[in-house]
C-alpha positions in Angstrom: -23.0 26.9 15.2 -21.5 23.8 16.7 -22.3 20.0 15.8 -25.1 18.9 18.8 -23.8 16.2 20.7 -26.7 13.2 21.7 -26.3 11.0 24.7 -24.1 8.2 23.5 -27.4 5.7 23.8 -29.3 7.8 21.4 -30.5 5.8 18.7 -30.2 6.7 14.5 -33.3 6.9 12.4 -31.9 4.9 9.9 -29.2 1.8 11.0 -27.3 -0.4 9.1 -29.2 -4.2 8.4 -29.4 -7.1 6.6 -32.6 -6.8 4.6 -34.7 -10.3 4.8 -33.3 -11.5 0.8 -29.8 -10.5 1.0 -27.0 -12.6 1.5 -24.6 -12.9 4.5 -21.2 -11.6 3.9 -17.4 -13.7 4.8 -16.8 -12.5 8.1 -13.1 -12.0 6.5 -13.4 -8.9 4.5 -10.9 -6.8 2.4 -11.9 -3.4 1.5 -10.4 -1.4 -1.4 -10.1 2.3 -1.9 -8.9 2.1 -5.3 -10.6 0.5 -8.5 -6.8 -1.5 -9.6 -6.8 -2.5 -6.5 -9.9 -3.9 -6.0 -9.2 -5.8 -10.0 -6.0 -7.4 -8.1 -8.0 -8.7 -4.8 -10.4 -10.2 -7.2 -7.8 -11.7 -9.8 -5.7 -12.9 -7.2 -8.8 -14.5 -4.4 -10.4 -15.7 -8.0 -14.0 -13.7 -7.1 -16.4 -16.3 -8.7 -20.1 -14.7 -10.0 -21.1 -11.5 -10.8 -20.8 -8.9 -7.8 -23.9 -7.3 -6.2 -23.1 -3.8 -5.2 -24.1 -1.1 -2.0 -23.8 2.0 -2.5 -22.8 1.4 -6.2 -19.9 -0.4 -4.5 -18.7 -3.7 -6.3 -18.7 -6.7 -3.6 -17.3 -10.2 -4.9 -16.8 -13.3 -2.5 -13.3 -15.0 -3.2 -11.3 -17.5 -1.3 -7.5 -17.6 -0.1 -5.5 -20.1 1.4 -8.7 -21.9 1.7 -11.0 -19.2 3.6 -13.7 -17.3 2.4 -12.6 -13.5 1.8 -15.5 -10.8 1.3 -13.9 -8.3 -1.5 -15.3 -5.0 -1.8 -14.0 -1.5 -3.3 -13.8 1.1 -4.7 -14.5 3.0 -1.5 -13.2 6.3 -1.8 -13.1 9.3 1.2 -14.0 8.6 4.7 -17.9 8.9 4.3 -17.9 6.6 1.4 -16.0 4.0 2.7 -17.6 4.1 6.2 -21.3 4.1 4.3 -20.4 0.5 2.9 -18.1 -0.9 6.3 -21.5 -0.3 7.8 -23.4 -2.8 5.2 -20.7 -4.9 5.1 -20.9 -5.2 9.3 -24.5 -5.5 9.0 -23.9 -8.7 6.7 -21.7 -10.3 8.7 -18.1 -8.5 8.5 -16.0 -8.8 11.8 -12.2 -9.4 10.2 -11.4 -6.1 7.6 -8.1 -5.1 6.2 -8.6 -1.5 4.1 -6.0 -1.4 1.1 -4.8 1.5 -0.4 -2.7 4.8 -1.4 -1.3 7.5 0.4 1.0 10.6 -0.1 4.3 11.0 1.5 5.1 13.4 4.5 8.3 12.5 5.5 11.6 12.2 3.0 12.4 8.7 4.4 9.2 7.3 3.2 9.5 6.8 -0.8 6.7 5.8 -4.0 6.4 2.1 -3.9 7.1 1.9 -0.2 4.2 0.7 2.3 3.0 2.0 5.3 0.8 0.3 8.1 -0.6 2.6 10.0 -0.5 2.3 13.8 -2.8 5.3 14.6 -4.5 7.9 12.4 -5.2 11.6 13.0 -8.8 12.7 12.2 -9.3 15.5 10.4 -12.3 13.8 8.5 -16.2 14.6 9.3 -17.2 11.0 9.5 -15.8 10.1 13.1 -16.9 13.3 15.3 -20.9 11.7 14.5 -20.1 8.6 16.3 -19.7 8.0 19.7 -16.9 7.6 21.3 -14.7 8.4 18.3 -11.1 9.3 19.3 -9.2 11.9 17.3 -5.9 9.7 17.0 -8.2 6.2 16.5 -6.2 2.8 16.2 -6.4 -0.3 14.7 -7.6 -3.5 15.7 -4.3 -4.7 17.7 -3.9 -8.1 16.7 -5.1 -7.5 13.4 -2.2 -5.0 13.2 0.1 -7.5 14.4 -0.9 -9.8 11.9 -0.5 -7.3 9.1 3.0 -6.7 10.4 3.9 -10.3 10.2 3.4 -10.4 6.8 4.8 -7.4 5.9 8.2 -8.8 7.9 8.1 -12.4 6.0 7.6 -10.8 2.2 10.1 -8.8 0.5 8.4 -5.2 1.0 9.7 -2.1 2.5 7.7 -0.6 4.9 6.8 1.7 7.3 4.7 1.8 10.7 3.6 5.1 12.5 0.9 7.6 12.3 -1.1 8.7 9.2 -2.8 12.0 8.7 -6.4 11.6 7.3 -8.2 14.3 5.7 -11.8 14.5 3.6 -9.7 17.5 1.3 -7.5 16.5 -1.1 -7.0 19.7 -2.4 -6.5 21.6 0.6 -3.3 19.3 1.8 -1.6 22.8 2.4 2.1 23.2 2.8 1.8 24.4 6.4 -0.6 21.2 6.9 2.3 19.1 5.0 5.2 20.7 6.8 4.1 20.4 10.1 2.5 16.8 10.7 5.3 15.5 8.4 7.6 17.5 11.3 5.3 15.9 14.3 6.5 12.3 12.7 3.1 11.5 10.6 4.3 8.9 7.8 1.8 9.9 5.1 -1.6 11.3 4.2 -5.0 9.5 3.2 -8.2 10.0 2.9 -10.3 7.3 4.9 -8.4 5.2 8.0 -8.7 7.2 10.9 -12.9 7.1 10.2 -12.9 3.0 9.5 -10.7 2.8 13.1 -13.1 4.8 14.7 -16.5 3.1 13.4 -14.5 -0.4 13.8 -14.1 0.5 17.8 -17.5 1.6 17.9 -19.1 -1.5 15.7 -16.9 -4.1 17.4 -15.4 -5.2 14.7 -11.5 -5.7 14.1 -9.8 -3.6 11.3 -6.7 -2.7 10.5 -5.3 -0.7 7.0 -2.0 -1.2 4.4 -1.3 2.2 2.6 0.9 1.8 -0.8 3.0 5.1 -1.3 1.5 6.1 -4.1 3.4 10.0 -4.4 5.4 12.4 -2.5 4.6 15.6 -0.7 7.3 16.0 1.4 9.4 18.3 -0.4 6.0 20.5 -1.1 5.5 19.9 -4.4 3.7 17.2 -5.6 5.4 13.9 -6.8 2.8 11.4 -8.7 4.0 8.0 -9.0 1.2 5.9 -9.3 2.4 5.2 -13.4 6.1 4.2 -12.0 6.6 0.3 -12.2 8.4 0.0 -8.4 4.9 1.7 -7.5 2.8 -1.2 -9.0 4.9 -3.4 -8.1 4.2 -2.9 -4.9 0.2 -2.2 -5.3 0.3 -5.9 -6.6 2.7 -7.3 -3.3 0.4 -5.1 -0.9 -3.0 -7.1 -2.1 -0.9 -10.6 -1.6 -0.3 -9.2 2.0 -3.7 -7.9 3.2 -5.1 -11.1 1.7 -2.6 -13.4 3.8 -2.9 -11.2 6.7 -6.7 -12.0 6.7 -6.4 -15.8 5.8 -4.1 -16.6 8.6 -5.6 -14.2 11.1 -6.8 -16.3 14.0 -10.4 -15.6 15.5 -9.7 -17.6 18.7 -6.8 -16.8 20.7 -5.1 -19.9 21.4 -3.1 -20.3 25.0 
């Protein structure tokens, strides 16, 4: 049996709101896939209050370089994470950066490196429900951009090029890891090419930063997440997404 397909126009049962007490969100939002991570975003924007959650998901407002920053996470796997985008859209979210860890496909790309992904291939079940959705999504262009700016003005190594995003972790085969690490596919993760896809569809700008957090390359698995250049690099990735969102400019300017 095959997944039905509904005319683009045809309209969910239950849709993503604002419900008439809750509280609009920063329209600059920085979503977290990991629970260190999300600590960092909130240490380093100073998240004031106590944080209300969706979806059991922790949501702080914080503030950097003088603008209001939405901080939300842990958001784990392509369904969770696209369950809260959803809320957080429906509140008010337009600018989101998604931080977080990826495995290594390619022997040039090393734990504690970054990599910003240009384009994503789906192999998530997230994307194929929405309209539209693309099997090699993208992100937000300019948001891209602005990541990359960063990226070239701090002190990290990185990478740019496609990522490989799959809802099984435990079924990142070696045949799977050989050849999309031979097609040129930087790393794996578990949620971007579903946020791209849902952005697009949502109108909303996002755009991801992927810490390398171990290696698969030479098919057996190389954990680093303990090793200091690795957190070292968690730590300079937040400081990035966070100024990529501050200085990101809504208006165009001639």
């Amino acid at each position: 049996m095959s997944y039905l397909t509904p005319p683009e126009s045809e309209e969910a049962v239950i849709t993503p709101r604002r419900g008439g007490t809750e509280a609009p969100v920063a329209p600059r939002t920085l979503m977290t896939f990991t629970r260190p991570d999300y600590f960092e975003v909130c240490r380093l924007a100073q998240a004031k209050g106590q944080a209300r959650t969706f979806a059991d998901c922790p949501v702080r407002e914080g503030c950097w370089q003088g603008e209001a920053i939405t901080l939300a996470g842990p958001v784990l796997g392509a369904p969770f994470a696209v369950m809260v985008l959803e809320k957080l859209l429906a509140l008010g979210a337009r600018i989101v950066i998604a931080l977080g860890w990826c495995g290594s496909l390619r022997p040039e790309v090393t734990i504690g490196e970054l990599v910003l992904p240009e384009r994503a291939y789906s192999e998530e079940g997230t994307s194929a429900h929405y309209p539209g959705a693309d099997l090699e999504p993208r992100p937000d262009l300019r948001l891209f951009q602005s990541l990359n700016e960063q990226l070239l003005q701090s002190a990290a190594t990185f990478h740019t090029g496609q990522v490989w995003t799959t809802d099984a972790i435990y079924r990142e085969t070696k045949y799977k890891v050989e050849t999309y690490g031979a097609r040129g596919m930087l790393a794996v993760e578990m949620e971007m090419s579903a946020l791209f896809n849902v952005a697009q569809y949502r109108g909303a700008a996002l755009a991801g930063l992927l810490v390398v957090s171990d290696e698969l390359f030479n098919l057996k698995w190389r954990h680093g997440a303990r090793q200091e250049v690795f957190q070292q690099s968690r730590r300079l990735a937040a400081a990035v997404a966070l100024d990529a969102l501050a200085s990101f400019q809504t208006v165009a300017t001639a």
